[in-house]
N, C-alpha and C positions, 0 to 999 in steps of 0.2 A: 149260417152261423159264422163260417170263416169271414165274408163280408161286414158282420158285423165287429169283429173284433180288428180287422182291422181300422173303421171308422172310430173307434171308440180313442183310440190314441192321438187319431187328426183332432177330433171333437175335445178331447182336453186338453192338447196344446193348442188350440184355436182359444178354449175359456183360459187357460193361462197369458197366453197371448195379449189377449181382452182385458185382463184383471191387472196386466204390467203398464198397457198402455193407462189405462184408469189411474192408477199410483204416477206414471211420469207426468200426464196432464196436471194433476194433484201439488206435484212437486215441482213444475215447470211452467203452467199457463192455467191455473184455475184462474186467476183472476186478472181484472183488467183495470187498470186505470182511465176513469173516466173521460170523456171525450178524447178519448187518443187509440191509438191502435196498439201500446205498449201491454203486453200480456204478463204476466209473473204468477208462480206458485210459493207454495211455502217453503221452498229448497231460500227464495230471496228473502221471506220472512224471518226463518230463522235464524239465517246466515248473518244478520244484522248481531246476534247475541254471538260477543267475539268468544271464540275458541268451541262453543257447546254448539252452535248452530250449524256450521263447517262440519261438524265430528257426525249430528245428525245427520244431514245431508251425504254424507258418506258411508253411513253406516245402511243407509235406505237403498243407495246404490247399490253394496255391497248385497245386499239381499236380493236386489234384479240378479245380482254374477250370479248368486248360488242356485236360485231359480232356474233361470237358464241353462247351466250348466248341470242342473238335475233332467232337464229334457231333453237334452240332446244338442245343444248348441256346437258347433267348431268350437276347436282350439285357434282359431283364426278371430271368429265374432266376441268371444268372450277376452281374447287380448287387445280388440279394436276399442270393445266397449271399457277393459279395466285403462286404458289410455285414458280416454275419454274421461274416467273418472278421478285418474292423475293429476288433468290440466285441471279439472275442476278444482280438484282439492288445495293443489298447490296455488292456483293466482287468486282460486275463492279467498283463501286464508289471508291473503293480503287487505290492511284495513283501506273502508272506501274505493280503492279499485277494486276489488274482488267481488262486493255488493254488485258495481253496476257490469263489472264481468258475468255472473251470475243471469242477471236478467238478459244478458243477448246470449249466450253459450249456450245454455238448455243441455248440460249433458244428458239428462233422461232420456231427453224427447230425441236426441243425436242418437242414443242407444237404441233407442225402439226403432229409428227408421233403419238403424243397421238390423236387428231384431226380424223387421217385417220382410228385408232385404234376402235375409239368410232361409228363413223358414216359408217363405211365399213364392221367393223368383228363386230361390236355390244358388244364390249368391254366395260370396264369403265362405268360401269350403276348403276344406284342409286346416294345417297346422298354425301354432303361432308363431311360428321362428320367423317368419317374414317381417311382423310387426316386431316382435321381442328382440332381436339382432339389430335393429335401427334404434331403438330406445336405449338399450342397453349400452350402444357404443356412444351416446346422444348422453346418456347418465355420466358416464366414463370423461367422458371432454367437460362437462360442467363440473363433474370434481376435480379434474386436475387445473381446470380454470379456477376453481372456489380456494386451492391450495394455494393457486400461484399467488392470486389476490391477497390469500392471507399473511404468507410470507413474505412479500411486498410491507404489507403493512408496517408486520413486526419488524423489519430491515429499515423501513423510515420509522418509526418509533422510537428504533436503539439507535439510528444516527442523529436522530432530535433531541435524546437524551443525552446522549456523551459526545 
């Protein structure tokens, strides 16, 4: 009895496991473009429909974090993977780079091999301050570079004007 109940936990994160990678296939490499090796999901179909497609594709990841993070994921794998879903969001959103950004990045399918990393080989274990404390400081220098850019501007602006 007790062998079984421990199995029972491995056996539904193994069909969770199963059912996430099915969704990143789904979203990253269901389909192929003829005579070529180039693979795409509907993460690149949608993505095409500006502002709504991006937001999908974000919102589907966002459902692998919660996922995950109902089963017992690190605080390390689940900050690797919302990265992962950062760079996506942010260069996806950008028009025509983003589309063929998209079809080589695979955040999904990046997620799952961190996924199968953590819960198979026992990888990626502990917190996320490792990841978060690099990002964080990485966000910090892009705002006060997006400041300085700005007030540049406005500084040539009002010296063009008057």
């Amino acid at each position: 009895m007790n062998a079984l109940k421990m199995k029972e936990p491995k056996a539904q994160q193994n069909k969770v496991i199963s059912n996430l990678d099915s969704l990143a296939k789904l979203m990253d490499s269901q389909f192929q473009i003829p005579s070529t090796k180039i693979r795409f999901g509907l993460d690149a179909l949608i993505g095409l429909i500006p502002g709504v497609g991006d937001f999908a594709g974000f919102v589907v990841s966002g459902y692998m974090i919660v996922v995950l993070a109902s089963n017992g994921a690190s605080g390390f794998v689940i900050a690797r993977i919302s990265l992962n879903i950062l760079i996506d969001a942010i260069i996806g959103s950008i028009p025509f780079l983003g589309d063929i950004f998209d079809l080589a990045f695979k955040a999904n399918e990046r997620n799952m091999k961190l996924v199968h990393e953590h819960y198979k080989e026992g990888r990626h274990q502990g917190g996320a301050w490792k990841v978060v404390l690099p990002v964080l400081f990485f966000l910090f220098l892009l705002i006060i570079g997006i400041a300085w850019i700005a007030y540049s501007m406005v500084m040539w602006l009002l010296h063009f004007i008057f």
